[in-house]
C-alpha angles and dihedrals in degrees: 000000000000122000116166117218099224089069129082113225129205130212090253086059107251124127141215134221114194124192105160128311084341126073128197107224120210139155105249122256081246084060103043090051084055090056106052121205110006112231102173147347132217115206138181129254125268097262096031123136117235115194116200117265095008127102129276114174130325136267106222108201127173082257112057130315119263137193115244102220124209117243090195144028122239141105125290112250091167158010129215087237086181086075084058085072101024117022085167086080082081096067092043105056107356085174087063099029099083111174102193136017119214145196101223111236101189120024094187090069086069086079104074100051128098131261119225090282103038086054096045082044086058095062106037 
């Protein structure tokens, strides 16, 4: 299983990517594994507001449906619209395929997140 080192991770297996006052949102490889074939994804819309841990749209798999659960709060600026079309893209790269964009609302909140081997140390 894959993990960069330059995302946080959070214990419901998404992960963040920060680069400044913005953050790509997207379910871990070690999710996406769980979850077998992806079938579909629900996402929110563009000015929507995410709170951290709490739901923001499902994962459907061949397997079961799961919330995708912010690891962060902040406002919506964007939605991967390819996994529309093709939310397999999901299974196939989970690094690349982002699922929302957001405007982070509280820094502070990066914090508590994991690094790459707090987060492989989780789940070990």
């Amino acid at each position: 299983m894959n993990f960069p080192k330059e995302l946080y991770y959070s214990k419901e297996h998404t992960w963040a990517k920060v680069e400044g006052d913005t953050a790509l949102i997207g379910v871990s490889d070690f999710a996406q594994e769980q979850l077998g074939e992806i079938l579909f994804v629900e996402m929110p819309e563009v000015g929507d507001e995410v709170s951290k841990d709490a739901s923001f749209g499902v994962v459907e798999s061949s397997k079961k449906a799961s919330d995708t659960i912010s690891p962060l709060s902040g406002e919506v600026i964007e939605i991967n619209e390819k996994l529309d079309d093709e939310p397999e893209y999901v299974n196939e790269a989970p690094y690349d395929a982002w699922i929302i964009k957001i405007k982070i609302k509280d820094a502070d909140e990066v914090k508590s997140l994991l690094s790459s081997s707090e987060y492989e140390a989780e789940l070990a």
